[in-house]
PALO-579724 format. One line per field, with one value per residue (C-alpha): residue in one letter; residue number from 0; x, y, z. Coordinates in pm, 1 decimal, decimal comma, m for minus. Each point is the difference from the previous one (the first is absolute). Example, Ala and Ser with C-alpha at 12.3 -4.5 7.8 and 13.67 -1.06 7.14 Angstrom:
residues 2
r (A; S)
k (0; 1)
c1 (1230,0; 137,0)
c2 (m450,0; 344,0)
c3 (780,0; m66,0)
END
This chain:
residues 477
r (X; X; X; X; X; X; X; X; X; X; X; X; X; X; X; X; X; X; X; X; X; X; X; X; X; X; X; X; X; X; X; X; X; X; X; X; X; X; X; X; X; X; X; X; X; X; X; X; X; X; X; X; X; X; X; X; X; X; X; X; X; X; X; X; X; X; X; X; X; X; X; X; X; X; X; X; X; X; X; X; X; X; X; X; X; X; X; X; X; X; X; X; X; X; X; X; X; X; X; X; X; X; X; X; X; X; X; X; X; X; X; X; X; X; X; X; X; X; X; X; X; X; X; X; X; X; X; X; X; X; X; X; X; X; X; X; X; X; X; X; X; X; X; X; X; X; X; X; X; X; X; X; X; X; X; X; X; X; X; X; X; X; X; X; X; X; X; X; X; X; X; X; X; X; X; X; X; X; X; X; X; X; X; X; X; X; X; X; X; X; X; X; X; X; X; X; X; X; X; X; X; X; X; X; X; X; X; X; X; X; X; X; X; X; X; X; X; X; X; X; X; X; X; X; X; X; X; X; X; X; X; X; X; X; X; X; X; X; X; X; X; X; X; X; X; X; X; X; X; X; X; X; X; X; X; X; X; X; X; X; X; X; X; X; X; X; X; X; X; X; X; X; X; X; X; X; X; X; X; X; X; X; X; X; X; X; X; X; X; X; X; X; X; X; X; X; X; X; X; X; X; X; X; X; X; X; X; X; X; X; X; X; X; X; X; X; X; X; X; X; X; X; X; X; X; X; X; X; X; X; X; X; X; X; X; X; X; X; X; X; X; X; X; X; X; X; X; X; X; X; X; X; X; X; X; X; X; X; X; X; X; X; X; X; X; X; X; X; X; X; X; X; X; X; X; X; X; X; X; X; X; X; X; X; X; X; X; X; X; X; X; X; X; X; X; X; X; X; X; X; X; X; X; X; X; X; X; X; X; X; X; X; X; X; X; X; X; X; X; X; X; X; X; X; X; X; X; X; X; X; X; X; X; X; X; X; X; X; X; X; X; X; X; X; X; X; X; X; X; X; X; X; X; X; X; X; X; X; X; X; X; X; X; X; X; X; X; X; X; X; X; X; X; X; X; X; X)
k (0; 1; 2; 3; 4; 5; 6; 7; 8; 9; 10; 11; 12; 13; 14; 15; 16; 17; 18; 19; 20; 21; 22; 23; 24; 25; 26; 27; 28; 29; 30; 31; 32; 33; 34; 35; 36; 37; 38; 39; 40; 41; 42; 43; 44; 45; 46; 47; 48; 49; 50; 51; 52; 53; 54; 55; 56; 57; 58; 59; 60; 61; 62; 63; 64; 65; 66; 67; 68; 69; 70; 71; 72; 73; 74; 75; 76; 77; 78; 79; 80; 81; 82; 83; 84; 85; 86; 87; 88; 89; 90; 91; 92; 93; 94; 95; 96; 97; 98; 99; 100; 101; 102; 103; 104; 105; 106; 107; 108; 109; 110; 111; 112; 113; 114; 115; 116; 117; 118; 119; 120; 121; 122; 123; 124; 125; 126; 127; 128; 129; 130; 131; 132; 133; 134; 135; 136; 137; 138; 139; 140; 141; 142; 143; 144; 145; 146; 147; 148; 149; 150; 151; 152; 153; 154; 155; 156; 157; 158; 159; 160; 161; 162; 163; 164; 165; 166; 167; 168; 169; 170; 171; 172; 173; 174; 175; 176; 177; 178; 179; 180; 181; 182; 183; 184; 185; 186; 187; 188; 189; 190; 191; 192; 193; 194; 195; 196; 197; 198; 199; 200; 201; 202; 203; 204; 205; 206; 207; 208; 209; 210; 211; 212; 213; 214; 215; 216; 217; 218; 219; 220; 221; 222; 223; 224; 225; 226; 227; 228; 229; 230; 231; 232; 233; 234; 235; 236; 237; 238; 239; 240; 241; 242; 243; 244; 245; 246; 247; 248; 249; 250; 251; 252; 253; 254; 255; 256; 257; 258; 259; 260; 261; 262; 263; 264; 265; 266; 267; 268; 269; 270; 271; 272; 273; 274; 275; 276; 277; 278; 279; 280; 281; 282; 283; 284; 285; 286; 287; 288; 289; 290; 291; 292; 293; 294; 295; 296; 297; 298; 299; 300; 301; 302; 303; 304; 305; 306; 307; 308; 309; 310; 311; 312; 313; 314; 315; 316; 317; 318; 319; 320; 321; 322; 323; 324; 325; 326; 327; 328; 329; 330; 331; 332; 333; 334; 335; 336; 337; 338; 339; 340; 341; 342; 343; 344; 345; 346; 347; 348; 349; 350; 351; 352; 353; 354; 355; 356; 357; 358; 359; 360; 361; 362; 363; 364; 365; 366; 367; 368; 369; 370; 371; 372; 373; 374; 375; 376; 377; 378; 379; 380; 381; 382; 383; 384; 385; 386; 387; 388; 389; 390; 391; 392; 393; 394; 395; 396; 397; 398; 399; 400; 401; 402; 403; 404; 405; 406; 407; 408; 409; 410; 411; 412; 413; 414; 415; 416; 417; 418; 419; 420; 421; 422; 423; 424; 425; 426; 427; 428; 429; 430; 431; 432; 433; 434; 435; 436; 437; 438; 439; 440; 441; 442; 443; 444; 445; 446; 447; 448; 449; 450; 451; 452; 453; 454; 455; 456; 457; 458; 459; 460; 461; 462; 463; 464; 465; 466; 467; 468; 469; 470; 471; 472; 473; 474; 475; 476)
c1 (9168,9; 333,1; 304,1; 326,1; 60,0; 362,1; 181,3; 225,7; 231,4; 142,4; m217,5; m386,1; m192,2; m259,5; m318,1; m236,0; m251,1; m326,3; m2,9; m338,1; m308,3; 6,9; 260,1; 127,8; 325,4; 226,8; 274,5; 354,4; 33,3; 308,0; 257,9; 184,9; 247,6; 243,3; 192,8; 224,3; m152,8; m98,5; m379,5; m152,5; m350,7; m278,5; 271,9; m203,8; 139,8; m167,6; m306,2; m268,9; m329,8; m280,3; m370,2; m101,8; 310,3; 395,9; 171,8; 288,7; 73,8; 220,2; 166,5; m82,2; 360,6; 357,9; 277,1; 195,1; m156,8; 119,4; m243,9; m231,8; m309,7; m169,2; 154,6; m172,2; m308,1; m71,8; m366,9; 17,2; m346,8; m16,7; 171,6; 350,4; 276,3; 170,9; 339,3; 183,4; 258,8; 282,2; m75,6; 329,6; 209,3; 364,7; m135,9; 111,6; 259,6; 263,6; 21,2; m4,2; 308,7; 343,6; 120,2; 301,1; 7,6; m128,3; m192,4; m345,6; m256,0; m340,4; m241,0; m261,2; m329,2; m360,4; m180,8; m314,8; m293,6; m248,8; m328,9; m246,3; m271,8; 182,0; m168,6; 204,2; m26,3; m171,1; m33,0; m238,9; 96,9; 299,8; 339,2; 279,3; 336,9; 275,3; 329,2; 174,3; 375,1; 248,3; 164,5; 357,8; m7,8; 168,6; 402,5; m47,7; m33,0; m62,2; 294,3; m79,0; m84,3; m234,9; m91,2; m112,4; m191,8; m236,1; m43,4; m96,6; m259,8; m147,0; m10,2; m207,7; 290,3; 105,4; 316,3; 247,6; 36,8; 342,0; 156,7; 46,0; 359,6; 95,2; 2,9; m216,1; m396,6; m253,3; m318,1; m244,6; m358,0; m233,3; m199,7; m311,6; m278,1; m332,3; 17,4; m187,6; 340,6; 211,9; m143,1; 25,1; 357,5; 18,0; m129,9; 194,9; 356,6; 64,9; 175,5; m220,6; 292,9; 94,6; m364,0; m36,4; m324,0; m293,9; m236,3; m99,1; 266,0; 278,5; m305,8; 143,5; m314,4; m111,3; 121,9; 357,0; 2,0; m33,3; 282,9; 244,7; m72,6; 225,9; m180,8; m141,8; m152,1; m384,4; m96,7; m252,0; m194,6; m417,3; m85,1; m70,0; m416,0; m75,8; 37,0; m341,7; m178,1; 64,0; m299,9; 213,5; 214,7; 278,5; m101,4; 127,7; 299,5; 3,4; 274,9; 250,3; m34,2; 305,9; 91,2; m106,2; m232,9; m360,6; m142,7; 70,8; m41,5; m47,7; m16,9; m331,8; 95,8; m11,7; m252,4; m97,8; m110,4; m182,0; m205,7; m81,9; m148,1; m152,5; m174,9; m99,2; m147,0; m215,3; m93,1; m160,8; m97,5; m199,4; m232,3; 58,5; m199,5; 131,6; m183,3; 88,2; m96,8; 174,6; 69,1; 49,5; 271,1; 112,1; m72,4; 217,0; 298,9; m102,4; 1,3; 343,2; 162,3; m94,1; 106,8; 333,8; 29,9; m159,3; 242,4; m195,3; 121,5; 375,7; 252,2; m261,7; m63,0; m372,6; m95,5; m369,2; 57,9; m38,6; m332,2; m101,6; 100,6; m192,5; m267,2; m15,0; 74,8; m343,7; m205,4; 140,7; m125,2; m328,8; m66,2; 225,4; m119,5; 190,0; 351,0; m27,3; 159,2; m134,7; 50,3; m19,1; 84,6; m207,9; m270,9; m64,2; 61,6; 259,8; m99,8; 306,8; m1,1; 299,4; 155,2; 350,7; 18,7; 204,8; 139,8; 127,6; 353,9; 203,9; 339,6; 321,2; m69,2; m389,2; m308,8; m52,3; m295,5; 150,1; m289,0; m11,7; m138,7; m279,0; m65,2; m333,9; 146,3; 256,7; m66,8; 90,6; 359,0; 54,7; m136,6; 199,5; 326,7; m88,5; m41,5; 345,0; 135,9; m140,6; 118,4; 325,3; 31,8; m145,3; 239,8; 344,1; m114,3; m57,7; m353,1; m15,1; m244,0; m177,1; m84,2; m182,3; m188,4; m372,3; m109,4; m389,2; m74,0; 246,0; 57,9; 179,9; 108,1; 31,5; m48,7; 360,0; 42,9; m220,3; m262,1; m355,0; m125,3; m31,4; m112,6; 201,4; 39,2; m42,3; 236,6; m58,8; m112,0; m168,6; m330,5; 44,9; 218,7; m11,9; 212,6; 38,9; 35,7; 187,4; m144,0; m56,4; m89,2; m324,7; m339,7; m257,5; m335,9; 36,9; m313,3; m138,7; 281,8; 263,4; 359,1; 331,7; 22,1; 208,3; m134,9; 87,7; m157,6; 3,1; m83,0; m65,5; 38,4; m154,0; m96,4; m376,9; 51,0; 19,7; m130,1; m333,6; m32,4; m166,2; 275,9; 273,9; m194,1; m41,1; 338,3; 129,7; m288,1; 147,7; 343,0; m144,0; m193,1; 266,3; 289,0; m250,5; m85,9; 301,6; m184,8; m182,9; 330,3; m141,7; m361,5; 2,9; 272,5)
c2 (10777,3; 108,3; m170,4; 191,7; 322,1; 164,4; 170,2; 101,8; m77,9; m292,1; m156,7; m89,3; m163,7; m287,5; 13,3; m245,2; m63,2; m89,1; m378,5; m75,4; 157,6; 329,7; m131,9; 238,1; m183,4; m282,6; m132,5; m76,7; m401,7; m11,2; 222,1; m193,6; 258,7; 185,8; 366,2; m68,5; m240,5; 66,1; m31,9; 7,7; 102,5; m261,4; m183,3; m78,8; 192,1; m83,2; m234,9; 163,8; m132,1; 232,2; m60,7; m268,6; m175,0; m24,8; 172,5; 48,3; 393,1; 38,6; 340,6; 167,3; 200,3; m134,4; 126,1; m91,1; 28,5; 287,0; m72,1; m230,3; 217,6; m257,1; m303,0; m351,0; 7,1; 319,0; 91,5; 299,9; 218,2; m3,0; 275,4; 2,4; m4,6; m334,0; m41,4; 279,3; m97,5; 194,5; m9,2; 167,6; m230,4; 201,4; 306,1; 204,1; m195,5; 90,4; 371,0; m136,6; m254,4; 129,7; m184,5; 49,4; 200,8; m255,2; 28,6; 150,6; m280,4; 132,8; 9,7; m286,1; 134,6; m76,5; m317,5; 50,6; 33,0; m262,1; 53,8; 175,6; m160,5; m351,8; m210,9; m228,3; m356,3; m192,7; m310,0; m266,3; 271,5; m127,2; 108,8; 138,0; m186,2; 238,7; m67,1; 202,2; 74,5; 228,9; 256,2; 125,3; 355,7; 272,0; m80,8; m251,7; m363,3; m231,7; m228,1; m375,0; 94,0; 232,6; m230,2; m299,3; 251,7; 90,9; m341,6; m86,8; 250,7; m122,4; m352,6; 158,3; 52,8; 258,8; 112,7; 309,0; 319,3; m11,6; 239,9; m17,1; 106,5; m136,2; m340,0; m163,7; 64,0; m262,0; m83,8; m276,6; m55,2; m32,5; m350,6; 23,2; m160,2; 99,7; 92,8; m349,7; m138,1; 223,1; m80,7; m388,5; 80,9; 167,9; m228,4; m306,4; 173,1; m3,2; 272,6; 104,5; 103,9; m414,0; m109,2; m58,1; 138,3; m218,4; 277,8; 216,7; 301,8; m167,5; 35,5; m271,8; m214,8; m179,8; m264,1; 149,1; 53,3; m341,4; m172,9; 215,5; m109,7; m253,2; m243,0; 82,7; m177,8; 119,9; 257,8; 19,7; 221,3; m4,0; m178,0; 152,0; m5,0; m343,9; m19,6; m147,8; 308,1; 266,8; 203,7; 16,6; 279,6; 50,8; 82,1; 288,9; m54,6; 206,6; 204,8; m241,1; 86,0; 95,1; m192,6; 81,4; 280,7; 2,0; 201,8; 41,7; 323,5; 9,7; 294,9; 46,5; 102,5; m113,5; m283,8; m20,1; 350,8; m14,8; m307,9; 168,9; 313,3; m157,0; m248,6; 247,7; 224,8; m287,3; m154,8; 334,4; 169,4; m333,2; m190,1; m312,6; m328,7; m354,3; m303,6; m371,4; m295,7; m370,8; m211,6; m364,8; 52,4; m349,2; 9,3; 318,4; m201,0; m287,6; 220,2; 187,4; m339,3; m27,2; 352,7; m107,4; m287,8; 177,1; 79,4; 352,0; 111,6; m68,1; 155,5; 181,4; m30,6; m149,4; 42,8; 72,9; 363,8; 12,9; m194,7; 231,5; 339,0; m99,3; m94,3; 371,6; 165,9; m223,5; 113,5; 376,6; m81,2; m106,4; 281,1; 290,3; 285,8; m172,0; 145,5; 380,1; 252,8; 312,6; 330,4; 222,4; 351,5; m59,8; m161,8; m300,9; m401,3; m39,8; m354,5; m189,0; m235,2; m169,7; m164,9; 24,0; m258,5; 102,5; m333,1; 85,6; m116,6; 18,3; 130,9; 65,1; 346,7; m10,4; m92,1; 105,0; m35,0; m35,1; m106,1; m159,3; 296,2; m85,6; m367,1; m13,7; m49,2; m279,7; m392,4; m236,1; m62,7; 393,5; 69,7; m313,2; 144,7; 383,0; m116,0; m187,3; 296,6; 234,4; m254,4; m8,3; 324,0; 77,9; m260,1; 167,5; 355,6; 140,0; 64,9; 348,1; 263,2; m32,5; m339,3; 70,7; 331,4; m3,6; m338,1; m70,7; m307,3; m242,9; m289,7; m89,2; m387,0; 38,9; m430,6; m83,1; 126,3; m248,7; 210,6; m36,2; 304,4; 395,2; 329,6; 150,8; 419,5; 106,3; 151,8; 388,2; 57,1; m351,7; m96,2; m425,6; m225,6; m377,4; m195,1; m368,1; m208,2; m338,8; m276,5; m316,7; m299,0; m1,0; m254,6; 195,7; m133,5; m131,4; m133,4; m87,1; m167,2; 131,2; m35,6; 215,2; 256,5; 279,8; 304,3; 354,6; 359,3; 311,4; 350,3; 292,1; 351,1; 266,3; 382,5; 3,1; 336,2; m139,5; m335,8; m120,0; m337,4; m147,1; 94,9; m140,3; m309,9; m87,7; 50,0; m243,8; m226,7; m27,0; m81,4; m208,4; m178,1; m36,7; m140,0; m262,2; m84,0; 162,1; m118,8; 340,9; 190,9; m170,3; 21,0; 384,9; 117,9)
c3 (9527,7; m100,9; 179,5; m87,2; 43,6; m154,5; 306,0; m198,8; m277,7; 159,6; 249,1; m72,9; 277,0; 0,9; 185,2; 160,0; m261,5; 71,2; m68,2; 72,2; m56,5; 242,3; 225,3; 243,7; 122,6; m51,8; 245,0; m149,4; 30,7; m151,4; m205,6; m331,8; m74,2; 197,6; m0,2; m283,9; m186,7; m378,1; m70,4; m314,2; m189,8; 113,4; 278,2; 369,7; 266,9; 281,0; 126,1; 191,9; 163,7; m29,7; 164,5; m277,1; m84,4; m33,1; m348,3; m147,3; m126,7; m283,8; m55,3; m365,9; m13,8; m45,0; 223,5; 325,6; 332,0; 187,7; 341,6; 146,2; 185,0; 236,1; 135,4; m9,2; 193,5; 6,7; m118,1; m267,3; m100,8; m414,6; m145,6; 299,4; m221,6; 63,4; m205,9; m123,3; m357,4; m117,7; m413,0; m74,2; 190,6; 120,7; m125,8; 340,7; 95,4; m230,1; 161,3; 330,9; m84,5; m101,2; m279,3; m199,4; m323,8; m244,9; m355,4; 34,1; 16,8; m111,3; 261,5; 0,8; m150,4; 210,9; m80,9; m129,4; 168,3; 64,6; m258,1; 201,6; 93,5; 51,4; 252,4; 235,7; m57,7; 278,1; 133,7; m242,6; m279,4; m81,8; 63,8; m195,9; 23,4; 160,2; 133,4; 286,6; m34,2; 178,2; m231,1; 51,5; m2,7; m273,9; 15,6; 296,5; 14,3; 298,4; 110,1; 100,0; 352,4; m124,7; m269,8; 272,7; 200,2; m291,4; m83,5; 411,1; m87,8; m260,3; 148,0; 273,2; 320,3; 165,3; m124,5; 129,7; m214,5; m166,5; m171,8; m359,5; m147,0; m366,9; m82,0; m226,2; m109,8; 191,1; m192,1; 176,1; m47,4; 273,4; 12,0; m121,5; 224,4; 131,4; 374,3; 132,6; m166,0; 168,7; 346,6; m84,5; m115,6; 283,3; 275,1; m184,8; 40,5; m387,0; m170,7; m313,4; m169,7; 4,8; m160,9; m357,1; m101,0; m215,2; m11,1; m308,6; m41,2; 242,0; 307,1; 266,0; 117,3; 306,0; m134,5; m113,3; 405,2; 100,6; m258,3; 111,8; 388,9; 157,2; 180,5; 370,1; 212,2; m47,9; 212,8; 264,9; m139,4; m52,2; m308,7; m359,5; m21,7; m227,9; m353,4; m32,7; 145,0; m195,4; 119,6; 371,1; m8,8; 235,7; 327,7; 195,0; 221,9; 336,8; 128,2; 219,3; 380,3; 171,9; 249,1; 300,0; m110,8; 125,5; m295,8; m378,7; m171,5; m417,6; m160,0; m207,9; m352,5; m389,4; m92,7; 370,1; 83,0; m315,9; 72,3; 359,6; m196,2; m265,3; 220,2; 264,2; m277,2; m148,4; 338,6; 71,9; m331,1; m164,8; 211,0; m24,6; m41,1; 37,5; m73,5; 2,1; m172,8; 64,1; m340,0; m73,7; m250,7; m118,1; m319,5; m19,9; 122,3; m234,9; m322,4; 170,4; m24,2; m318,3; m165,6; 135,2; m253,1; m255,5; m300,0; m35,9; 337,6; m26,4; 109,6; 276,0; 379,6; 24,0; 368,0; 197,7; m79,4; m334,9; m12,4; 289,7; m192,0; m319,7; 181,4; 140,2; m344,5; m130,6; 284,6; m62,6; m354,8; 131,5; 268,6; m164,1; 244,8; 230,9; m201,0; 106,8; 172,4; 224,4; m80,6; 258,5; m128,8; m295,0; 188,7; m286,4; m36,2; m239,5; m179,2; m84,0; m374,5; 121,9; 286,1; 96,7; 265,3; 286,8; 182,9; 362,3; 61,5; 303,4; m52,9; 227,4; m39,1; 116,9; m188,8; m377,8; m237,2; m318,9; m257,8; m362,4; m264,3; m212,5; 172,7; m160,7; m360,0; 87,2; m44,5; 257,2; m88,0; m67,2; 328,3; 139,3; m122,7; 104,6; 407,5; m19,8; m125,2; 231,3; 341,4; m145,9; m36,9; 368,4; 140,6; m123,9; 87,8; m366,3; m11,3; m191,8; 123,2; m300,3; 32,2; 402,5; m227,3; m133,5; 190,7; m33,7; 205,4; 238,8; 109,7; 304,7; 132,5; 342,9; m39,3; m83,0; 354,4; 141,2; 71,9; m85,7; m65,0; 96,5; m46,6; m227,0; m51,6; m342,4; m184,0; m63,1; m308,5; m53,7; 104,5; 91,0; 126,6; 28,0; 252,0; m57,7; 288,7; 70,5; m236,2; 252,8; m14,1; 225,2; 74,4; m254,7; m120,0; m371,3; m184,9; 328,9; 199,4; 179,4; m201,1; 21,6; m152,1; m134,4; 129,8; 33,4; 191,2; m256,1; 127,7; m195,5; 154,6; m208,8; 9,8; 98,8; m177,8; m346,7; 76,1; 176,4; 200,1; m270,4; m261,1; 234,1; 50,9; m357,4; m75,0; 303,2; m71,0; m390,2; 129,9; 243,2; m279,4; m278,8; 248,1; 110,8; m376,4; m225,2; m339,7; 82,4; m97,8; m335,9; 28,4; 159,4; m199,4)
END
């Protein structure tokens, strides 16, 4: 859809685009620029969080923003206007002002409009370095008070409005930094403005954050999940009860309100089928200790996961009518030749199924590298909604929880999902005597729709059977 419309000769307005894939609305996390501040073509404006994730919006005009629409927080339908920027800066202003009799100044001509068609740049697309600067208007210039109030701005605080008689021309750049860096900036005290970025184009890092802290004493705050699980994603964090108060009250919108729908509408549109199966799974464990000291696996996180979501993609490979989808209006089975494997994460903003495109084709260490990528990507909030779009099949680990198993809902559009319990060390017959074991509870959920009992059993039997001998990922491949 189109996002600017021209007003008039001066002003053009943005619009909330639709970031996802038929979104309806997107609430305003958190505006970047300010009335007054000079934005250019391709520079992020704002960060909003739609139903499937959190993006950046970049505006596709140049100009100086004449009015912010919607404060922070505030949910806006797709196609509100949302920032309004004056593209002939001080082009009324001059009539309104009397100035002395002076030489004629020609008038500043229009920037040029953005190419039609231009799409905003999103989130996991990539985004287009920008800088945000205040610009003195026609025959004016800021004085020094006026001068440290725009640059309180652009550090982030709250500054008063001063006026701006002549003195001399302030140009500062805005930090550049991703908005999990900005909270960390923020929630560590430190001025942004002080950093000295590391990252590619002058971007300040996490790690920029940190050397420019003084030394605290460590806070008290819950622990970062372990390095050596990267399949555990972040675990919601509830709102903090005030004191006193008997009840809590969160409002139900973004990723959470989504999650409600889409789980209500599967719960009740698929009928779903859960079976279990219990595993010895030691010499999984055994061969994970080994692809950690293997030199072909370097520089990747080796974990239970991985062995467990290859072992899916080969029974997929085995029992392919498994990988379908129902369609209703048309009334058919539409028979999927690939899996994108959607792995369930927990997030601070709510549960997301983010999944790896085209699993089937990747080797071990490809699809080793691909499920680091997507955790760390779920972890610091930048999963794009591309990368949650199209899933075939998923996987969730409700075991790094502790738990040992469940009954998990399938996500719409898919027709299985396997959760992976706690692997424990339990008393298990082996070759006739009882020994400790490693062992493990998978279910699989499917849509008895698509997939009969003895099409789901196969498929849990072969993951069943390949985690409890893994030289079948060889064998069965």
């Amino acid at each position: 859809m189109t996002t600017m419309t021209e007003t008039s000769a001066r002003f053009r307005e943005f619009k909330m685009p639709d970031v996802g894939e038929g979104l309806t609305e997107a609430e305003i996390l958190k505006w970047y620029v300010q009335p007054g501040d000079t934005v250019t073509d391709g520079q992020v404006v704002c960060e909003v969080e739609t139903a499937k994730a959190a993006v950046e919006l970049p505006i596709p005009f140049d100009g100086v923003v004449h009015e912010l629409r919607f404060p922070e927080g505030t949910t806006v339908d797709v196609g509100q206007v949302i920032i309004a920027v004056d593209v002939v800066p001080g082009g009324g202003e001059a009539a309104a002002e009397p100035v002395a009799p002076a030489v004629a100044e020609p008038e500043p001509a229009a920037e040029p409009e953005a190419p039609k068609g231009r799409q905003p740049v999103l989130v996991g697309y990539g985004v287009a370095e920008s800088s945000t600067k205040r610009r003195a208007r026609k025959g004016t210039e800021p004085p020094a008070a006026a001068a440290a109030a725009i640059q309180g701005e652009l550090n982030g605080h709250t500054t008063t409005a001063v006026p701006a008689p002549a003195a001399t021309v302030v140009s500062e750049s805005r930090p550049l930094a991703k908005p999990p860096v900005r909270k960390l900036a923020k929630d560590l005290g430190i001025d942004l403005a002080t950093v000295t970025p590391t990252g590619p184009g002058g971007i300040i890092t996490r790690e920029d954050v940190h050397a420019a802290a003084t030394p605290v004493p460590a806070p008290t705050a819950a622990p970062a999940a372990p390095a050596a699980a990267p399949e555990a994603v972040a675990v919601p964090v509830a709102a903090a009860p005030v004191p006193g108060a008997r009840e809590t009250r969160i409002p139900v919108k973004g990723v959470r309100k989504a999650i409600a729908q889409a789980m209500v509408g599967s719960a009740f549109t698929a009928p779903h089928v859960t079976e279990f199966v219990t595993v010895d799974v030691t010499r999984t464990m055994k061969l994970v200790a080994e692809l950690k000291e293997d030199k072909d696996m370097a520089g990747v996180r080796v974990n239970p996961l991985l062995i467990i979501a290859k072992a899916l993609l080969v029974a997929i490979r085995r029992n392919p009518e498994v990988n379908a989808a129902w369609d209703e209006a048309n009334q058919e089975i539409v028979q999927k030749h690939y899996v994108n494997l959607g792995i369930a994460a927990a997030t601070p903003r709510g549960l997301i199924v983010p999944n790896i495109k085209d699993a089937h084709d990747k080797t071990l260490p490809q699809l080793a590298a691909a499920l680091g990528e997507l955790v760390s990507t779920a972890r610091e909030g930048k999963t794009s909604p591309a990368a949650m779009a199209g899933g075939t099949v998923t996987i969730t680990n409700v075991g790094v929880f502790g738990v040992d198993t469940g009954t998990p809902i399938l996500n719409p559009g898919e027709s299985a999902i396997l959760a992976v319990g706690a692997i424990k060390l339990q008393p298990w017959v082996h070759k006739g005597k009882v020994k400790p074991r490693q062992v493990t509870t998978l279910a699989l959920s499917f849509d008895h729709r698509l997939v009969d009992g003895e099409l789901g059993s196969k498929v849990l039997a072969d993951v069943a059977a390949i985690l409890e001998q893994p030289k079948r990922l060889i064998t069965w491949a």
